[in-house]
Backbone as numpy.savetxt, mean C-alpha at the origin, in Angstrom:
# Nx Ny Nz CAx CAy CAz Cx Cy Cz
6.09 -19.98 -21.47 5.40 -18.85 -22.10 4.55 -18.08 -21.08
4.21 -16.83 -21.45 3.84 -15.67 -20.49 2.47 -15.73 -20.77
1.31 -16.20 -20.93 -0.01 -15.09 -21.67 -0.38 -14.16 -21.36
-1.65 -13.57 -22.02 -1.82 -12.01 -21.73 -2.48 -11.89 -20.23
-3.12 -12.78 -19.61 -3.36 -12.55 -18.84 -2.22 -12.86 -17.34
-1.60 -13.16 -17.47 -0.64 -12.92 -16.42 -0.22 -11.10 -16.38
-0.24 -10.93 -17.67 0.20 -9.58 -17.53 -0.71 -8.67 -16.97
-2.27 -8.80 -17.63 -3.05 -8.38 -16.97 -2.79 -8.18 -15.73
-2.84 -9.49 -14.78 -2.98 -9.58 -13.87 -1.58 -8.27 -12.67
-0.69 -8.66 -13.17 0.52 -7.85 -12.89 0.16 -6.55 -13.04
-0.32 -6.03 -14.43 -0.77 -4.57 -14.65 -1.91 -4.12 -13.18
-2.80 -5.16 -13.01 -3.81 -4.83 -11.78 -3.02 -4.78 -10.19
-1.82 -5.68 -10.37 -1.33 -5.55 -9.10 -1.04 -4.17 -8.71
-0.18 -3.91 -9.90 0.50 -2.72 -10.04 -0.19 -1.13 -10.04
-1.77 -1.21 -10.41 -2.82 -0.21 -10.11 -3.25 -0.54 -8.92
-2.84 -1.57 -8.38 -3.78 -1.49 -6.92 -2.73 -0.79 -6.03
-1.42 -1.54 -5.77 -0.38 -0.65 -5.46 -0.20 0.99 -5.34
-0.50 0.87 -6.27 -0.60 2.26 -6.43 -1.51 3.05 -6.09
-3.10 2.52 -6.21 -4.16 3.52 -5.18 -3.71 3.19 -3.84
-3.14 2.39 -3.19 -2.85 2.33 -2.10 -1.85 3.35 -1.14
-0.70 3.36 -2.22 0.24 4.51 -2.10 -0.41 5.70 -2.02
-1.21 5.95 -3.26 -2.07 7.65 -2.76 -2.52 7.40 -1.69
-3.52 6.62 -1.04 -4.33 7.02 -0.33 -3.48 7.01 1.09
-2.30 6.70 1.13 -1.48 6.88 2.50 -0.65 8.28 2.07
-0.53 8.84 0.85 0.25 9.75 1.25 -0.71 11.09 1.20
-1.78 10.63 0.88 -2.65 12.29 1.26 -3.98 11.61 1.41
-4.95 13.01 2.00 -6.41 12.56 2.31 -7.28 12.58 0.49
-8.34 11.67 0.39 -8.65 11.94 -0.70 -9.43 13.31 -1.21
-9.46 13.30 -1.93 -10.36 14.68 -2.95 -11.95 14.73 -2.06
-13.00 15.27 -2.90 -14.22 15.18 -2.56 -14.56 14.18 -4.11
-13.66 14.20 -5.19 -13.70 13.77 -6.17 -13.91 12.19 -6.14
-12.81 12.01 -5.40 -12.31 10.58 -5.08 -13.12 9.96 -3.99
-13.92 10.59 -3.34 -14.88 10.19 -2.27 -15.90 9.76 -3.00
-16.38 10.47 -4.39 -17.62 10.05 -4.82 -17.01 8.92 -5.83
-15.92 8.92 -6.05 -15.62 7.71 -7.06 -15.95 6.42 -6.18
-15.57 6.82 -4.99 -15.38 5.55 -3.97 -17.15 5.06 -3.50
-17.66 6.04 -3.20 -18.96 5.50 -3.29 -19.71 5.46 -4.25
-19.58 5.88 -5.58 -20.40 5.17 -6.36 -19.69 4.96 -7.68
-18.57 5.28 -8.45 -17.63 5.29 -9.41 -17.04 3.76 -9.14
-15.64 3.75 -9.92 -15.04 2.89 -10.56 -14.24 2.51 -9.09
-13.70 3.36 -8.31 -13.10 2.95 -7.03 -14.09 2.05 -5.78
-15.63 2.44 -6.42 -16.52 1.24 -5.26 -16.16 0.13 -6.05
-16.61 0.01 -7.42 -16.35 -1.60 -7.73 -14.45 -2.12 -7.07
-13.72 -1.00 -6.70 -12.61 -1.50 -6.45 -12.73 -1.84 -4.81
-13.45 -1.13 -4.00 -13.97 -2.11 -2.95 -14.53 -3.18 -2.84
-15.46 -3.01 -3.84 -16.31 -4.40 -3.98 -15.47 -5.79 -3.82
-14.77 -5.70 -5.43 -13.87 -6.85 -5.48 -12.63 -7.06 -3.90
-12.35 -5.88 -3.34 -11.22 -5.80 -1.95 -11.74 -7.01 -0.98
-12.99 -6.39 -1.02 -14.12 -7.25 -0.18 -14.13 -9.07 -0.19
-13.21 -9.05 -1.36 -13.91 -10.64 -1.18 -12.34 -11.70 -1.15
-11.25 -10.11 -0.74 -10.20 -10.57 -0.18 -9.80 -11.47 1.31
-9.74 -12.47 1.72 -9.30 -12.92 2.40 -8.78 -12.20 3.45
-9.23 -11.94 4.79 -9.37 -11.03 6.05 -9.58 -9.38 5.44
-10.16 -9.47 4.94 -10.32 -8.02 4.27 -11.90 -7.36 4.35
-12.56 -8.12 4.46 -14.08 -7.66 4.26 -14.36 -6.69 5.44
-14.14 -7.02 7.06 -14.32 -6.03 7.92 -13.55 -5.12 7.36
-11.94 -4.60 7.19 -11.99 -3.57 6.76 -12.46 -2.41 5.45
-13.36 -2.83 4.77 -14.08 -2.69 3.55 -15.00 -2.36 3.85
-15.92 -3.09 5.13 -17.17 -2.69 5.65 -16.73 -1.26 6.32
-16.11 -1.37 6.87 -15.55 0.06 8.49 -15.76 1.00 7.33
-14.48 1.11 5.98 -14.31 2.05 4.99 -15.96 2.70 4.42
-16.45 1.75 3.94 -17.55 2.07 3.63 -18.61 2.03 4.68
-18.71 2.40 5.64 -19.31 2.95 6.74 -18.90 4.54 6.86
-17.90 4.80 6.81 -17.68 6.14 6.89 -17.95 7.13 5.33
-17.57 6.17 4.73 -17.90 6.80 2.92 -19.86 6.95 2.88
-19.97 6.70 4.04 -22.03 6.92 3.55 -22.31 7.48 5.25
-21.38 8.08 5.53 -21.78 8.62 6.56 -22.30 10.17 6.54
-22.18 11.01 5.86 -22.67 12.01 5.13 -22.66 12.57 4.03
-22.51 13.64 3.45 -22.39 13.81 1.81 -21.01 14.07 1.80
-20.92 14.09 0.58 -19.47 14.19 -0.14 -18.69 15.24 0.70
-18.90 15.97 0.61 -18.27 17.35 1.47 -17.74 16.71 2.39
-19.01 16.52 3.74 -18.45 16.16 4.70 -17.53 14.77 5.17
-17.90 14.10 4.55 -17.37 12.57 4.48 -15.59 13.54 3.80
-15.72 13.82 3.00 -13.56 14.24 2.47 -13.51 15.10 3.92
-14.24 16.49 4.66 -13.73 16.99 5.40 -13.56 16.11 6.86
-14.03 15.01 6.91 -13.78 14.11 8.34 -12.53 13.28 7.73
-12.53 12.75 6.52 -11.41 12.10 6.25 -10.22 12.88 6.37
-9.93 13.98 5.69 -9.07 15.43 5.70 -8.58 15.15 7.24
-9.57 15.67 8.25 -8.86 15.82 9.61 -8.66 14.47 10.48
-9.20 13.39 9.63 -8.55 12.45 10.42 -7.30 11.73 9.99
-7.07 12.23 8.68 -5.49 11.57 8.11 -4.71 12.87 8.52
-5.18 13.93 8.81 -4.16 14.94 9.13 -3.91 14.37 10.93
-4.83 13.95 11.72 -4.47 13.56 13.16 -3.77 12.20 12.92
-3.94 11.48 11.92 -3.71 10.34 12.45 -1.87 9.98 11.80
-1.70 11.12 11.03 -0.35 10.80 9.62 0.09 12.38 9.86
0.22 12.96 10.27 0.62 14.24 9.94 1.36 15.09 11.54
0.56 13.80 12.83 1.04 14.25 14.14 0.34 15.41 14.87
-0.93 15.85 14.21 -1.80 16.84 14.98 -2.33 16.44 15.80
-2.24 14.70 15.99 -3.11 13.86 17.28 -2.02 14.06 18.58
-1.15 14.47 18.55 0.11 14.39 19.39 -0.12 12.97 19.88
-0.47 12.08 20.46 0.38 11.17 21.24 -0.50 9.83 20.73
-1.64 10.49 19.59 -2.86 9.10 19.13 -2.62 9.43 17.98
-1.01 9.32 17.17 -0.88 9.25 16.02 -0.17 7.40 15.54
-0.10 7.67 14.32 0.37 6.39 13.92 1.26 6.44 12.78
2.76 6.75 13.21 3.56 6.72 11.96 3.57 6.03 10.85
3.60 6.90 9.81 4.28 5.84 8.07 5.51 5.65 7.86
6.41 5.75 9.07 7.99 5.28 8.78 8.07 3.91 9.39
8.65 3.12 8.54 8.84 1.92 9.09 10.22 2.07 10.18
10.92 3.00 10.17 12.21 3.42 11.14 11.63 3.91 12.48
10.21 3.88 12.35 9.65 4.13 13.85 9.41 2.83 14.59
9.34 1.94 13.58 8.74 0.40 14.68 9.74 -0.32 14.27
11.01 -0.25 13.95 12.08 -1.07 13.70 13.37 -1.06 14.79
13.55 0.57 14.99 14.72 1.13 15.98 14.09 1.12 16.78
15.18 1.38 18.24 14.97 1.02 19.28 14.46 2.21 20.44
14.62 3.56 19.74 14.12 4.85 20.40 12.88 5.08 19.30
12.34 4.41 18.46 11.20 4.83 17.66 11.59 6.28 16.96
12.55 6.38 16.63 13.32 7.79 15.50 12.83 7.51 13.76
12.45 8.66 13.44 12.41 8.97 11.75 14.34 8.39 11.10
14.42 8.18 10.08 15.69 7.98 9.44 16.64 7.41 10.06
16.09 6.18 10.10 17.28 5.25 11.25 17.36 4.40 10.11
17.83 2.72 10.46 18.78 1.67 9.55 17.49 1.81 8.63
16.07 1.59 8.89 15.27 1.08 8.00 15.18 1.93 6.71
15.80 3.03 7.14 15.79 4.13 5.83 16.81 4.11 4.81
18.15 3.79 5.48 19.22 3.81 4.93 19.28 2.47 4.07
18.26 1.56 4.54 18.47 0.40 3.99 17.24 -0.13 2.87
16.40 1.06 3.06 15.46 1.32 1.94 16.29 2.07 0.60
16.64 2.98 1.43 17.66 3.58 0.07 18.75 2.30 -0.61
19.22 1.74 0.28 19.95 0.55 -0.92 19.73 -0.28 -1.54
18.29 -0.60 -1.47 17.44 -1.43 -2.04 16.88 -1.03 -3.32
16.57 0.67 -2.96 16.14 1.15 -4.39 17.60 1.09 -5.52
18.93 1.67 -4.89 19.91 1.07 -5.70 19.76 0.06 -6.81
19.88 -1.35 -5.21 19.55 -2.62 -6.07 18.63 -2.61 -7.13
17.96 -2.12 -7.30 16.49 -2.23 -8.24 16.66 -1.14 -9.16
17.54 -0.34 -8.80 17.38 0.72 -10.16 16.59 1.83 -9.97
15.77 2.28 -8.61 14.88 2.95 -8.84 15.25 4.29 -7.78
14.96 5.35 -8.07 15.72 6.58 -6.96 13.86 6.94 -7.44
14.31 7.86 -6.28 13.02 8.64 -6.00 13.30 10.32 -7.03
12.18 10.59 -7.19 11.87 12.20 -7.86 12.36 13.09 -6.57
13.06 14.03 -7.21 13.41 15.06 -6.69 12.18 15.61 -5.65
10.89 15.53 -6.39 10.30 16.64 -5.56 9.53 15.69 -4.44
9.87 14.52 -4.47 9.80 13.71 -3.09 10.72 13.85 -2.16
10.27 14.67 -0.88 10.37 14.91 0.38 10.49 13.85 1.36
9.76 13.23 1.37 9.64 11.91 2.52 10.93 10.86 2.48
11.33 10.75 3.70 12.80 9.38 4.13 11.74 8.53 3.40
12.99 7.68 2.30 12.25 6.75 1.51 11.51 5.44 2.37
11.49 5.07 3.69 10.79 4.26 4.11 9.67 4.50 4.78
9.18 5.46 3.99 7.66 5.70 3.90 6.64 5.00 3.17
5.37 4.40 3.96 4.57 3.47 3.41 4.27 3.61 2.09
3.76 4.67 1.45 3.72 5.16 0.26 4.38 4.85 -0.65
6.18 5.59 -0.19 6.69 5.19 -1.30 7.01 3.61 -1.69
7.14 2.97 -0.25 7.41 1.30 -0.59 5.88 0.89 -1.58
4.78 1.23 -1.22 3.92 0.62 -1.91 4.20 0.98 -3.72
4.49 2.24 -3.96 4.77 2.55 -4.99 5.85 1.57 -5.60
7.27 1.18 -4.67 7.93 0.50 -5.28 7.18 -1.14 -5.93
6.88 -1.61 -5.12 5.46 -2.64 -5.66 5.06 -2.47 -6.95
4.01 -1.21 -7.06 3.59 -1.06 -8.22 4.85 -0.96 -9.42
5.94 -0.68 -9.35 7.14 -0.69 -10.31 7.47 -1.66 -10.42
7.67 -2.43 -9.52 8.24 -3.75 -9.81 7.23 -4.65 -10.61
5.99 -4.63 -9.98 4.74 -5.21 -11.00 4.65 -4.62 -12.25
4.75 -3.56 -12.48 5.16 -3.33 -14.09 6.40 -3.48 -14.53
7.19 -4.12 -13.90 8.56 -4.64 -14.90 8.50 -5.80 -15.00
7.38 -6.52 -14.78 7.07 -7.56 -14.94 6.16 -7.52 -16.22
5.61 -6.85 -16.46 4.39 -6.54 -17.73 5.49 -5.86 -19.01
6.21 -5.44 -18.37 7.44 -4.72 -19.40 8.44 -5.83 -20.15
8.85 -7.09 -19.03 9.47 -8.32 -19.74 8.85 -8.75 -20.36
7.40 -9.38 -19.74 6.87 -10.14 -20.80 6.53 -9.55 -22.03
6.31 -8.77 -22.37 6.19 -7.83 -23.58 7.01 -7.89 -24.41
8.74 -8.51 -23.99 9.62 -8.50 -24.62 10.05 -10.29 -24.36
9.15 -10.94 -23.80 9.68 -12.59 -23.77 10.91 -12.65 -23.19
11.04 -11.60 -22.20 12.14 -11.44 -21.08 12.28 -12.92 -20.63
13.57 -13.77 -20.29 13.58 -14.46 -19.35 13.97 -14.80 -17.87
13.34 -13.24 -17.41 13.54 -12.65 -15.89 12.35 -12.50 -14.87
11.61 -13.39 -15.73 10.27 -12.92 -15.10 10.31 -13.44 -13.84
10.76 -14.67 -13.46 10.93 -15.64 -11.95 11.90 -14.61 -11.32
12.60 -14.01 -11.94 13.93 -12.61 -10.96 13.00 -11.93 -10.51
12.40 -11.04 -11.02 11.32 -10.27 -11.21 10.25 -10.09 -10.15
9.31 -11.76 -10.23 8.11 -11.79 -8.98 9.09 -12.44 -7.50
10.80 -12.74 -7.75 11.18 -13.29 -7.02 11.74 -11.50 -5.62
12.38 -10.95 -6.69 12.49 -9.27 -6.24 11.16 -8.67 -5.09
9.80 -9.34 -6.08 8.69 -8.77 -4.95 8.33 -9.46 -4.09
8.71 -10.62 -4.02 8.29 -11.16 -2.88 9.05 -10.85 -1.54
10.61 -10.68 -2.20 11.23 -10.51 -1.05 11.34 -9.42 -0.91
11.12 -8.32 -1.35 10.57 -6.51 -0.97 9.29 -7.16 0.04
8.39 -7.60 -0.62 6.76 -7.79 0.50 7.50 -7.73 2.02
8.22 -9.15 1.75 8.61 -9.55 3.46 9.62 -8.57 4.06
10.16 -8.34 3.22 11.60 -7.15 4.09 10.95 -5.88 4.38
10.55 -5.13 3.96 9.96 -4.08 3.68 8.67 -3.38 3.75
7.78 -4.83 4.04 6.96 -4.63 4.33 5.78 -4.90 4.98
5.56 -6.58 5.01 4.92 -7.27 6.22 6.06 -7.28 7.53
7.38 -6.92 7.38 7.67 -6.89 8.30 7.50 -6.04 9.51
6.61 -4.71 9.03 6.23 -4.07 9.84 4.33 -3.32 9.76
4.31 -3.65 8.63 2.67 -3.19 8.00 2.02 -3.96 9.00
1.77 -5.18 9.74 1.07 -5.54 11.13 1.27 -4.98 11.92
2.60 -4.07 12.73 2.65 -3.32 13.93 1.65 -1.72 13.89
1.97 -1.67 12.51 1.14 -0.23 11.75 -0.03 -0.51 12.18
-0.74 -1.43 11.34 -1.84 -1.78 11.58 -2.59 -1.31 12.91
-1.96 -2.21 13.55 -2.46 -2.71 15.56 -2.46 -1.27 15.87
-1.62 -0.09 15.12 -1.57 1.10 16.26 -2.51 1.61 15.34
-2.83 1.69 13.99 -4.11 2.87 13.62 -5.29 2.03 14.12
-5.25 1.13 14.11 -6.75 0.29 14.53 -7.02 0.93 15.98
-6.14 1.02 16.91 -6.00 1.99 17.98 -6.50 3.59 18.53
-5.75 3.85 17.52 -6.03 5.08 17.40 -6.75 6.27 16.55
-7.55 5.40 15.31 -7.99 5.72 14.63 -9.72 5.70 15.10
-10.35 6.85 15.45 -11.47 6.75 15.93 -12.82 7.11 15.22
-12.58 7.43 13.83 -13.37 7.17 12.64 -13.62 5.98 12.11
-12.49 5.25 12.06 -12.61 4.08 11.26 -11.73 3.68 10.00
-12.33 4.96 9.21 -11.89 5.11 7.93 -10.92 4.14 7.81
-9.40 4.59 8.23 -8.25 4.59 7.92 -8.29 3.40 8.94
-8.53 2.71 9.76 -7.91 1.48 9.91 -8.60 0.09 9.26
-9.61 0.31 8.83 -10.38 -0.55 7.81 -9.21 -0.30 6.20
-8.65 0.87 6.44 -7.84 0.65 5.06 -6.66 0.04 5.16
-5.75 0.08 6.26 -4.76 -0.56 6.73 -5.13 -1.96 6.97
-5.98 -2.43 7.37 -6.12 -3.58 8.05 -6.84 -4.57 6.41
-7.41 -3.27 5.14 -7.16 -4.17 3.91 -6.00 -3.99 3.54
-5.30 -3.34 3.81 -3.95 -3.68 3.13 -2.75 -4.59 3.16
-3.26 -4.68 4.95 -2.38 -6.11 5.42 -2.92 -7.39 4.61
-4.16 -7.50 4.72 -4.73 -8.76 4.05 -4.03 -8.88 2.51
-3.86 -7.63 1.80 -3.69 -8.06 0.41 -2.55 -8.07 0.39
-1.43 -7.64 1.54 0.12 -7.91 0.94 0.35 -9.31 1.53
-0.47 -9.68 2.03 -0.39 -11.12 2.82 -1.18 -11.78 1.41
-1.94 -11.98 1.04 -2.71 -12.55 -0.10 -1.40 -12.51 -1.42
-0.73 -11.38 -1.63 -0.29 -11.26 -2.62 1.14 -11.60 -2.40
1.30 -11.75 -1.21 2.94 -12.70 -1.03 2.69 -14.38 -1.17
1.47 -14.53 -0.89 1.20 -16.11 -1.37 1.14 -16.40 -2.71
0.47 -15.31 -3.55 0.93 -15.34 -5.04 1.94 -15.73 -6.01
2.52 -14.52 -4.98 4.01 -14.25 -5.90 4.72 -15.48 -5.22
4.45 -16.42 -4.31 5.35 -17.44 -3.48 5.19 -18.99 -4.90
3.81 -18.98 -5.32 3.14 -19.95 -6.04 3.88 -19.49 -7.29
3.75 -18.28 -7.68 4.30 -18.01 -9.25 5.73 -18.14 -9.51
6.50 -18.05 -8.26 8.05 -18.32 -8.46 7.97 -19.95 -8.15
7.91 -20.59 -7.99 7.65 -21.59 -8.42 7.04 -22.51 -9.26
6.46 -21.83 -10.37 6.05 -22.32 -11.29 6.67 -21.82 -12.28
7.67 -22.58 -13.57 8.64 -22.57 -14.50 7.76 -21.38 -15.56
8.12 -20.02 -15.54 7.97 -19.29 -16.58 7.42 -20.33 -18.30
């Protein structure tokens, strides 16, 4: 049997996933800056914080989130996800294609892309039209996460008996797809990132797909 709180728990994976995905595919609001320092997104630091190798990057984040007012804190974030994701740093940038740290000339739309696209196949899931980005973009993999964690909240709802398919699917997305290269990411924004911001967010994100592949490692092994 499933209880409600497993689902819970899945539903939270699946919202965390997902702020994660925004915050790599654009800079935040001035909106979302004040959520983050004093709204519903600090308590979502708070709790980040008490993730397992995660706290320095939580501290860095929130070092820059109280570094001036709202305004300015989104307009330093603004130009540093535009230098650091967008290639205005020319040579102190840090790609979101995993086809940059996989191939062997560091090229956009190489195997890792083509082989992102067959994966979404496998799973059922194509991207929206008005998504632009080669699907092995950090974003959208994190997004796939958050889908897969809600088709997990979607079986149990129905006393599916796929749920072990299911957290078994994300675990092995985590490792293929995504610790397999989310540490090389890492090492280069921690690099080149001279705010902070953004490698305190990478460097929580490694911690929690590392935290949350030990999860999902414990839950497939334990009999639905």
């Amino acid at each position: 049997m499933i209880d409600d709180s497993s689902s819970q728990i899945a539903s939270n994976r699946a919202a965390l996933y997902h702020w994660f995905a925004l915050a790599f595919i654009a800079p935040p609001t001035e909106m979302e800056v004040v959520n983050m320092r004093d709204g519903k997104a600090r308590q979502l630091l708070i709790a980040l914080a008490a993730t397992p190798g995660a706290s320095r990057g939580i501290e860095a984040m929130n070092e820059v989130l109280a570094s001036g007012t709202p305004a300015e804190v989104t307009s330093a974030l603004c130009t540093a996800h535009s230098r650091l994701f967008y290639g205005v740093g020319g040579h102190q940038t840090a790609s979101l294609y995993r086809s940059v740290y996989s191939s062997e000339r560091g090229l956009l739309c190489q195997q890792a892309t083509a082989e992102m696209e067959r994966v979404l196949r496998q799973l059922g899931l194509r991207l929206e039209d008005k998504v632009c980005e080669p699907s092995d973009h950090l974003s959208i993999q994190l997004e796939v996460m958050a889908q897969l964690a809600m088709r997990f909240v979607e079986s149990a709802k129905k006393s599916s008996g796929a749920l072990s398919t299911i957290q078994g699917e994300q675990a092995d997305f985590l490792i293929a797809q995504l610790l397999s290269w989310v540490p090389t990411l890492s090492q280069r924004v921690v690099e080149v990132d001279d705010l902070g911001f953004h490698a305190g967010l990478i460097s929580t994100l490694q911690a929690v797909l590392e935290q949350d592949l030990a999860f999902l490692t414990q839950a497939t092994a334990i009999p639905a």
